[in-house]
Structures are given as structure tokens and as C-alpha cells.
C-alpha positions in Angstrom: 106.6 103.6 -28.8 109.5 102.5 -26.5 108.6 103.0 -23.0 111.9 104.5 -21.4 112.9 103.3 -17.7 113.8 106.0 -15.0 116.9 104.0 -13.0 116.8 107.3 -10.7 113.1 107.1 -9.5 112.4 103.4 -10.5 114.9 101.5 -8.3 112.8 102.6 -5.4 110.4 99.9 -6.1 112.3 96.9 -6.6 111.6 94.5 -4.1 114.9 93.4 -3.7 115.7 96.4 -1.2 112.7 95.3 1.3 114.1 94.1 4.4 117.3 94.7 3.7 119.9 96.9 6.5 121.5 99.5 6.3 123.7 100.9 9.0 124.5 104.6 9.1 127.5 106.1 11.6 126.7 109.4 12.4 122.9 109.4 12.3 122.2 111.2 15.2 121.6 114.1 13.1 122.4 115.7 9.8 123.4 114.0 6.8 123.7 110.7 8.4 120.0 111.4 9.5 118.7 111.8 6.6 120.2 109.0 4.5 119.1 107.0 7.4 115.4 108.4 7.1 115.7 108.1 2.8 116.9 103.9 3.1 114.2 103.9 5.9 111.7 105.2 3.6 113.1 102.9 0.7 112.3 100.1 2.6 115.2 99.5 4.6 115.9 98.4 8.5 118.5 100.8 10.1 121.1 100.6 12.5 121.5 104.2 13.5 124.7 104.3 15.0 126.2 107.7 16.7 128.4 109.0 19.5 125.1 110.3 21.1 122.7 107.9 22.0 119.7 110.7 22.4 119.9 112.0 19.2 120.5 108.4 17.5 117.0 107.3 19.6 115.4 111.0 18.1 116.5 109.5 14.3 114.9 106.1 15.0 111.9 107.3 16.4 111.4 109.5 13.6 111.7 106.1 11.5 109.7 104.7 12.9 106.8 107.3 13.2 106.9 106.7 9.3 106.7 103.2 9.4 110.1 101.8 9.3 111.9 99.9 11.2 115.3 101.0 13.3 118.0 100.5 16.2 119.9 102.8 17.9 123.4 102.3 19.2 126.1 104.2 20.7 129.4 104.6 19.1 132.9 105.7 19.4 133.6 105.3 15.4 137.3 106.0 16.3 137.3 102.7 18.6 137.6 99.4 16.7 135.8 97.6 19.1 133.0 99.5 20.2 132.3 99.5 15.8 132.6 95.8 15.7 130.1 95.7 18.8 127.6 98.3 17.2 127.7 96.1 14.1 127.1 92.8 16.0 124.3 94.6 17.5 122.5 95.2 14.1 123.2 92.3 12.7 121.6 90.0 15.7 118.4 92.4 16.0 117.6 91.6 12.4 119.7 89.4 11.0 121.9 90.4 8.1 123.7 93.4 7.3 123.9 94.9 3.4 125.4 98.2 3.7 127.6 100.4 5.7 127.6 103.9 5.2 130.5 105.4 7.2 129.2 109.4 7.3 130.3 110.1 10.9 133.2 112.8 10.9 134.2 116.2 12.9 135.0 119.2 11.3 136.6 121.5 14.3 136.2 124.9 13.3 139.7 125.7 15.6 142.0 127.9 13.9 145.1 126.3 12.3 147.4 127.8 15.2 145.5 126.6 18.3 145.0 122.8 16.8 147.1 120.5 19.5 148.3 117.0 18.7 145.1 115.4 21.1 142.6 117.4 19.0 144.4 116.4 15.6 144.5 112.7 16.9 140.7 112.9 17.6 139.6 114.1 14.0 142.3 111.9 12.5 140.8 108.8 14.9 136.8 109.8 13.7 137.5 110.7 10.0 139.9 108.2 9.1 139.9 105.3 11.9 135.5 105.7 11.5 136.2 104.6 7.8 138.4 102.1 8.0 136.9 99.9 11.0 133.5 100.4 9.5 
């Protein structure tokens, strides 16, 4: 009897993904915390990157209360620079990077009438700008 491989649970121990990091924009909280907490729990480092610095410190102390290993930086994912910087960052405190996950984004509940051209900038700069730099 053939003995049937499970890619969706399996994968999870293949030593291939120890020590390798992840960085996650928009892990303060959220989605973004929880893929970083699901990698972290897979095996690998994180750079938890978000526009707050508290709650991107909250998601790597929670990493690392279950044994993993994580930075946090602050980030402006609309600025180019301060993305290159944050990456830099992760990449000298352990040496590689392997995957970007760009989940940072806003999703202003403001009414279609009272949007202005700064606040349509702003989500346009996070959502698309957050993307593209990363």
C-alpha cells in the first residue's frame, strides 16, 4: 500500500525552512501578525515591520515567548527609503532575507464624498507604493 504525502501539513517539516527570514509589513497586528506568528512557528526568523513600533515589539515578543526568533522595525511602507532601511535592518541582524510579504494597507472607512486628494494620496502611497518598494 502506497503511502500518500500531505504537501499541506508535511512541508512544515522540511528542514530547508529553518533559519530562513521572513519579513512581514504590517505586523503590528492582524493578519500581518499572524502570518508573522505562523512562519515564526514554522521555523522562521522575522522582521516584523509596521508603522507602529509598540505593536510591532507586542508581535515580536509574542515570537518570541514561543521560541522564535524576531526584529521589530518601524516603517513608513509608503516611503522608499525608510523600506530599503527596514530591509537592511533585517538583513544585517541575521543575515539573509528569503521572503517579503507586503500585507501592510489602510482601508479608510470615509465615505466616498468626504475622501480629499491628501487622504486618497495616503492609501494610494501604503497600498500601492507598500507593494512596490517592498
Amino acid at each position: 500500500m502506497a503511502v500518500k504525502y500531505n504537501y499541506f501539513t508535511e512541508w512544515r517539516n522540511y528542514s530547508g525552512y529553518r533559519k530562513k527570514v521572513a519579513i512581514i509589513t504590517g505586523a503590528g497586528q492582524g493578519i500581518g501578525r499572524a502570518i508573522a506568528r505562523r512562519l515564526a512557528k514554522d521555523g522562521f526568523r522575522i522582521g516584523c515591520l509596521d508603522f507602529n513600533e509598540d505593536t510591532a515589539q507586542e508581535t515580536v515578543n509574542l515570537i518570541e515567548a514561543e521560541g522564535g526568533e524576531a526584529l521589530a522595525v518601524e516603517v513608513d511602507v509608503s516611503c522608499r527609503e525608510q523600506v530599503f532601511s527596514a530591509v537592511d535592518q533585517v538583513a544585517v541582524k541575521f543575515g539573509r532575507v528569503d521572503i517579503m510579504v507586503n500585507n501592510a494597507g489602510l482601508g479608510p472607512t470615509t465615505p466616498l464624498e468626504d475622501i480629499t486628494p491628501e487622504l486618497y494620496r495616503k492609501v494610494f502611497d501604503v497600498n500601492v507604493g507598500g507593494v512596490y518598494w517592498g
